[in-house]
C-alpha positions as CSV (number, residue, x, y, z in Angstrom):
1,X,0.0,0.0,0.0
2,X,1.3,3.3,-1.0
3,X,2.0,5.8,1.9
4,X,-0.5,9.1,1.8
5,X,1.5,12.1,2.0
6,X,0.3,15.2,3.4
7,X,2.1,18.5,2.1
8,X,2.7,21.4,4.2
9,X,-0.3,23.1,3.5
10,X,-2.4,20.6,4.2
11,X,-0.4,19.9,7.8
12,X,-1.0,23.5,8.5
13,X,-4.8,23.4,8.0
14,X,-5.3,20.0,10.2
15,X,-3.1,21.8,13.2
16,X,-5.7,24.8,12.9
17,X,-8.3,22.8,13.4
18,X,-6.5,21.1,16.5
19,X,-7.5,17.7,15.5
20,X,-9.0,14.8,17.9
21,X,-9.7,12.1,15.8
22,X,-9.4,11.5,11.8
23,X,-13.3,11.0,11.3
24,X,-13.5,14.2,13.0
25,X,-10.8,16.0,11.6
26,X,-12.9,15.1,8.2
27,X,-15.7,16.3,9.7
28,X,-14.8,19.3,10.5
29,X,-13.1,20.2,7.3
30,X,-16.3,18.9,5.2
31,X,-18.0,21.7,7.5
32,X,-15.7,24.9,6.3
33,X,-15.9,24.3,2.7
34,X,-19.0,26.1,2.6
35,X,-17.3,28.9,4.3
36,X,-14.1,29.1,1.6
37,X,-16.0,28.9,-1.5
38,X,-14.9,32.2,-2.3
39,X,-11.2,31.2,-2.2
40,X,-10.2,28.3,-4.6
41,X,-6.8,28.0,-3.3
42,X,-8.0,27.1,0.1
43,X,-11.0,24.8,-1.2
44,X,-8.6,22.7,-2.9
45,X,-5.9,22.3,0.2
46,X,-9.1,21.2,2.4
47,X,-10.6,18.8,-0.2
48,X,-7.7,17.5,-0.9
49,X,-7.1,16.8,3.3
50,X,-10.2,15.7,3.9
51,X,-9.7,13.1,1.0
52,X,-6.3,12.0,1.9
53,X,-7.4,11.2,5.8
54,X,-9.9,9.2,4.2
55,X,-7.4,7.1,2.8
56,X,-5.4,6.7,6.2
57,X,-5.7,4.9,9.3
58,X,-6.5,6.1,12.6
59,X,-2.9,4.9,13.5
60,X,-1.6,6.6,10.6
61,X,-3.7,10.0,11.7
62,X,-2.5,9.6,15.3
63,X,1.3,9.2,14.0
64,X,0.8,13.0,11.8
65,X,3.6,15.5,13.7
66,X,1.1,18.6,13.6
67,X,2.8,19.6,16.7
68,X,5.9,21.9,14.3
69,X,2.6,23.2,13.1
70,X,1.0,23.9,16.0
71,X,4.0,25.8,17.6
72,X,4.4,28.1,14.4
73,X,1.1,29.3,14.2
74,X,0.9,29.8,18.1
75,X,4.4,31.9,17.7
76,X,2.5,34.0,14.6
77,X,0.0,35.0,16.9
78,X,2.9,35.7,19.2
79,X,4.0,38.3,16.8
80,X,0.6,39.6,15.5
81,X,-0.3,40.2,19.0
82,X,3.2,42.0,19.4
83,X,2.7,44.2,16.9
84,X,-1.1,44.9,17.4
85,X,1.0,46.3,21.3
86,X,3.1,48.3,19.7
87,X,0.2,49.8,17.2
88,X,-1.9,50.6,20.3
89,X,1.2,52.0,22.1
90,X,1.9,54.2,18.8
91,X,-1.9,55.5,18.5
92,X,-1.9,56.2,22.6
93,X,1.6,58.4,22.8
94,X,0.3,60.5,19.1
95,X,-2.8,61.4,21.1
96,X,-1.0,62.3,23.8
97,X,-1.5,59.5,26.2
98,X,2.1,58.0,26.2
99,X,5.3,59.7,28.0
């Protein structure tokens, strides 16, 4: 049997939706298409998932390192939030409320 290989995309998508189980992972992506219609690119990545963990075990799900995934996307928002700071600390000192 030929191993299913997820690309990074794909990876990136399952740790967003902080996966459980595969038949729930599949699930849940089945339940955003209808929120990505608009964006082709993103439809395809989540079709294509949802089609590849139907093709895998639950052993095989379970063995997916999501956790590389998990850690950039937590450090993003790291940053994000670090810069929303330093917007808010911007906008407060031009009005006046900073040193």
């Amino acid at each position: 049997m030929k191993r299913i290989a997820f690309d990074e995309e794909e990876l990136l998508v399952l740790a967003i939706l902080e996966p459980d189980t595969r038949r729930n992972t599949i699930h849940r992506l089945e339940e955003v298409l209808p929120e990505i219609k608009e964006d082709p690119d993103m439809e395809a990545i989540v079709i294509s998932a949802a089609e590849k963990l139907k093709r895998i075990s639950d052993k095989e799900f379970a063995g997916l390192d999501l956790d590389s995934y998990r850690k950039e996307l937590e450090e993003e928002d790291e940053n994000e939030d670090g810069i929303e700071g330093e917007k808010d600390a911007d906008h407060d000192y031009a009005e006046g409320g900073g040193a």
